[in-house]
C-alpha positions in Angstrom: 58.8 33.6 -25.6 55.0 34.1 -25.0 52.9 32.3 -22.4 49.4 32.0 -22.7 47.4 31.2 -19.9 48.2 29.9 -16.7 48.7 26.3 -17.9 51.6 27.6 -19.8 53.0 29.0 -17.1 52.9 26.4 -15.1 54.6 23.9 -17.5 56.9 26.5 -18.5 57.9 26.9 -14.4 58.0 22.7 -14.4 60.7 22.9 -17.2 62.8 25.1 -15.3 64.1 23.0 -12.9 65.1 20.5 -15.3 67.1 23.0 -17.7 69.1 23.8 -14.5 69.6 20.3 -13.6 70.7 19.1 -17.0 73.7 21.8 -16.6 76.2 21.6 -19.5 76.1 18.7 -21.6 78.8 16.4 -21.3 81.3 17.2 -24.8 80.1 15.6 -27.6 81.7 13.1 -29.8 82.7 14.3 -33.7 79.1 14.3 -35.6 77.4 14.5 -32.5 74.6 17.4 -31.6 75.5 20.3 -30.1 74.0 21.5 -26.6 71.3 23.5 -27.8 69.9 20.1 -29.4 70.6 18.3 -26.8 68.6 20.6 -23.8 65.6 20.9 -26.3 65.8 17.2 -26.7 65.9 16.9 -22.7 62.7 19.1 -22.5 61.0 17.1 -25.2 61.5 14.1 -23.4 60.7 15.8 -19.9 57.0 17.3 -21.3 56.6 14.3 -23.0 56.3 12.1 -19.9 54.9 14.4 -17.5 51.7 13.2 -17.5 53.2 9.3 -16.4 53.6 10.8 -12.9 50.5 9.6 -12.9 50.9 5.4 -13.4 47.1 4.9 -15.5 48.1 7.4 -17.9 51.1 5.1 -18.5 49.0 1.9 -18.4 46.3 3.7 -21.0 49.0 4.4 -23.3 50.3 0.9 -23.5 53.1 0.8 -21.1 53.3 -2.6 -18.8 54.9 -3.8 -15.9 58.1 -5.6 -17.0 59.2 -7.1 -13.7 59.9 -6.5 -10.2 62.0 -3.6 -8.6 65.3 -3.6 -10.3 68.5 -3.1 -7.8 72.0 -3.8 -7.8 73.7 -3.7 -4.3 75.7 -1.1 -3.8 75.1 0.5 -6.8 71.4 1.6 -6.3 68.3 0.6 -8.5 66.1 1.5 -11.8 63.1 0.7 -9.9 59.8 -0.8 -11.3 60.4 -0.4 -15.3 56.9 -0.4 -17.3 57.5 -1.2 -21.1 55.9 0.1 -24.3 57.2 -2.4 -26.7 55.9 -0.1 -29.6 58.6 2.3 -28.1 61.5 -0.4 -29.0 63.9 0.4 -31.6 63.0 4.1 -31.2 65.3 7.6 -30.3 62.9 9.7 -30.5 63.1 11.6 -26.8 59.5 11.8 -26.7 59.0 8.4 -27.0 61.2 6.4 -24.1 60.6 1.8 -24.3 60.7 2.3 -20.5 59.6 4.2 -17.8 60.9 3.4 -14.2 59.2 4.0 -10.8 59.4 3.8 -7.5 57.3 3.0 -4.6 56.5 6.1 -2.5 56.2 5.1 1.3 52.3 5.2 0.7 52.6 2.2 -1.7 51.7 4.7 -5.1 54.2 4.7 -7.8 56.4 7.7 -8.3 57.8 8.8 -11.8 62.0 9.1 -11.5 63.2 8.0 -15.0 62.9 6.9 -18.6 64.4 4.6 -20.6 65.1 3.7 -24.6 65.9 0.4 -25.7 67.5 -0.5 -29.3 68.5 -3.8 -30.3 71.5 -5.1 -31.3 71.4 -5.3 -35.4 73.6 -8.4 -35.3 73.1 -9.1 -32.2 77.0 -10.4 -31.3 78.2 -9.6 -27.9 81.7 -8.9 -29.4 80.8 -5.9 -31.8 79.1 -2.4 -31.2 79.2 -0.4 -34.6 75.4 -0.2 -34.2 75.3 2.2 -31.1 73.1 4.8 -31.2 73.5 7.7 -29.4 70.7 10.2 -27.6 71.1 13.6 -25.8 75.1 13.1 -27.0 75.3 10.1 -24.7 76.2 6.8 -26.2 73.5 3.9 -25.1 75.5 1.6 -22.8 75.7 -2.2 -24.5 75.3 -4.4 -25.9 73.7 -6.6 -23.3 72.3 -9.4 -23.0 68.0 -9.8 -23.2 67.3 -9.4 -19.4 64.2 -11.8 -19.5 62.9 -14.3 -22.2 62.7 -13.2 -24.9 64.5 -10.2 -24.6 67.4 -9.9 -27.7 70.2 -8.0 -27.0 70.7 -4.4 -26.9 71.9 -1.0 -26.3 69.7 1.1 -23.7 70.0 4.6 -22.4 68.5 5.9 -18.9 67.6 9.6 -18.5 66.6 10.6 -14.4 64.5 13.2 -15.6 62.1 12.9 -12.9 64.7 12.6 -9.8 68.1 13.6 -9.4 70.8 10.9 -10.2 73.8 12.0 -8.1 76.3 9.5 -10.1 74.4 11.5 -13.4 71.6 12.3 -15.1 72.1 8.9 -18.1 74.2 6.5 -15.2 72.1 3.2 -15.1 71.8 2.9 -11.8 70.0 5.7 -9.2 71.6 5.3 -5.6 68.5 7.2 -4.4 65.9 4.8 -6.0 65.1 2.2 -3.6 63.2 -0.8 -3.9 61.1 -2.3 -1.2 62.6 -5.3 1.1 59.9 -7.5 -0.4 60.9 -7.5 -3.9 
């Protein structure tokens, strides 16, 4: 690999960390990728929403705040969840429905994860032939719309941005916290 420039070598040094942290996939199902696919697919998605560490780049590009902080006691939280409904129906990794944040202690919103949302084809609780599958995880689902409106649907949760210790796709981050007043 070449790198040109010192840009290059900065994002190249920013990818790093997340190659490591990505380890081994988990195994992949019959007619799943393989690993190689699935890391390069990581790093897409990583570069790819980089730049929504800073929160107007996510607003200019049509991602909008969805609802409050999103916690479940004892199990941790998502965070703040900004939504790019153009980003629905999509598994493209460089192209996450939802990105999640936290509050930093100085009130500014920190990048921790991405999420991508698929709805339900038939949308029946009962069935699940429809899943789709991303990075060789299977989207959890299907669940019910989480706000008006909202069909149901299969969703997937990457902590590319901070370290999940349950796992880089579980839904909830015990190390995401939301603020008391949410």
């Amino acid at each position: 690999m070449t790198l040109k420039g010192p840009v290059s070598a900065v994002a190249f040094a920013a990818l790093v960390p997340l190659a490591l942290l990505a380890g081994p996939a988990a195994p992949a199902a019959a007619g799943t990728r393989d690993d190689t696919t699935v890391r390069a697919d990581l790093m897409t998605a990583y570069a790819a929403t980089l730049k929504y560490h800073r929160l107007e780049e996510a607003l200019e590009d049509g991602y909008l705040p969805m609802r409050g902080c999103v916690a479940l006691a004892g199990e941790g939280a998502m965070g703040y969840h900004y939504v790019n409904t153009a980003h629905y129906n999509l598994t493209d990794p460089a192209k996450p429905a939802a990105l999640m944040y936290e509050k930093a202690d100085d009130g500014s919103m920190r990048l921790v994860g991405v999420e991508w949302f698929v709805e339900d084809a038939d949308q029946d609780l009962a069935t699940d032939e429809d899943r789709p599958t991303m990075f060789g995880q299977p989207f959890l689902g299907p669940s019910p719309g989480a706000e008006a409106g909202m069909k149901t649907h299969y969703d997937l949760h990457a902590w590319l941005h901070k370290p999940n210790p349950k796992g880089m796709f579980h839904e909830w981050n015990p190390d995401v916290r939301c603020p008391s007043e949410d």
